[in-house]
Residue, then its C-alpha position, 0 to 999 in steps of 0.5 A: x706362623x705355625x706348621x701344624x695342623x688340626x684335624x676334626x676328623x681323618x687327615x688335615x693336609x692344611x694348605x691353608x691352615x697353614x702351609x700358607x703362613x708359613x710358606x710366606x714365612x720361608x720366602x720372606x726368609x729366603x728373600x731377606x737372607x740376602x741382606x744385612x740390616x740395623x736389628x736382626x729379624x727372627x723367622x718363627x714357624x711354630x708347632x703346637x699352636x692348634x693344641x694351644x699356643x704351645x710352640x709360640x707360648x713357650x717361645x715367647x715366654x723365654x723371650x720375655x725371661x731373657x730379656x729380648x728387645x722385641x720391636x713386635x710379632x708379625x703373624x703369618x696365619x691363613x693367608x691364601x683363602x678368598x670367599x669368592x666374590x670378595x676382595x683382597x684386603x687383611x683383617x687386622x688383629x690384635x690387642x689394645x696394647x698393640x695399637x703401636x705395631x698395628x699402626x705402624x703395619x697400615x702405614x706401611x702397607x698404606x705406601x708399599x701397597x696402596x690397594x690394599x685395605x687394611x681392616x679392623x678384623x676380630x675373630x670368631x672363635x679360635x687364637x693365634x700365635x700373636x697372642x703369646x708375644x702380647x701376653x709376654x709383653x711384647x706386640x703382636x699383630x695378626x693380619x687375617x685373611x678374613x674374619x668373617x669369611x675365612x676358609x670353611x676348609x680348615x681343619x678338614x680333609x678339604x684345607x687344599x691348594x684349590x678349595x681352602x688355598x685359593x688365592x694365591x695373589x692374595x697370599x703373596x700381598x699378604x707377604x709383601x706386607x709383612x717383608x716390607x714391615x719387617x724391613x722397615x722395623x729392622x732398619x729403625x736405629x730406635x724403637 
């Protein structure tokens, strides 16, 4: 995920762009912080992605340089918003080249999590940090809260707990899929 926020105008506290993401980041963290597994799983909360993709970009690229056996890119953006009148599902994200890893993460949620649907998602406009890891060569997936319905608070002085991050069932399915992703991905003895 990424820590950072974005104002259009005055202050941008980003409850849901993305306090969200990464608070599901640090509890995975803190939750699985607790075991040992067969491949190590790297926690990332990065900065620069409203500017750019700077943070993740940056990260990716000397991951790539190095040579890092990355199995895939779980991205953790904007989970906690729910139109009203909707219903929990995740939008799913991400390039051709990731066709693998987004597969692998419907599977999971199909056993772990049967209700909830997983949606082919694309976005209107705007990135996320997956896209570093898949333009590094690497697969990324971004499972979104909503293409077409996704906060109209980000990016305001309105992204709070309330308006913007309203959901917070929601927000803890969206970690429950990604923990049991990167569980299951870890404990893999082959790619």
């Amino acid at each position: 995920g990424h820590y950072d926020s974005l104002p259009w105008s005055g202050p941008e506290p980003g409850a849901d762009d993305n306090a969200s993401g990464t608070a599901g980041v640090m509890e995975i963290a803190r939750i699985l912080s607790q075991y040992e597994f067969d491949r190590t799983i790297i926690f990332c909360a990065f900065s620069g992605e409203e500017y750019g993709l700077h943070g993740s970009e940056a990260y990716a690229d000397r991951c790539a340089q190095e040579g890092m056996n990355i199995h895939g890119y779980l991205n953790m953006d904007m989970i906690g918003y729910l139109e009203p009148g909707s219903y929990i599902h995740t939008d799913l994200i991400y390039p051709q080249s990731a066709q693998e890893l987004a597969d692998y993460y419907t599977d999971i949620c199909a056993v772990y999590l049967p209700d909830f649907p997983v949606e082919p998602g694309t976005l209107i406009g705007g990135d996320s940090d997956h896209t570093s890891f898949n333009n590094a060569g690497y697969m990324g997936i971004f499972p979104f809260e909503d293409g077409s319905d996704y906060s109209p608070y980000i990016h305001t002085s309105n992204d709070l707990v309330g308006p913007s991050y309203n959901n917070e069932e929601q927000a803890a399915i969206f970690t429950q899929a990604i923990l049991a992703t990167a569980v299951s991905m870890a404990n893999r003895l082959t790619p």
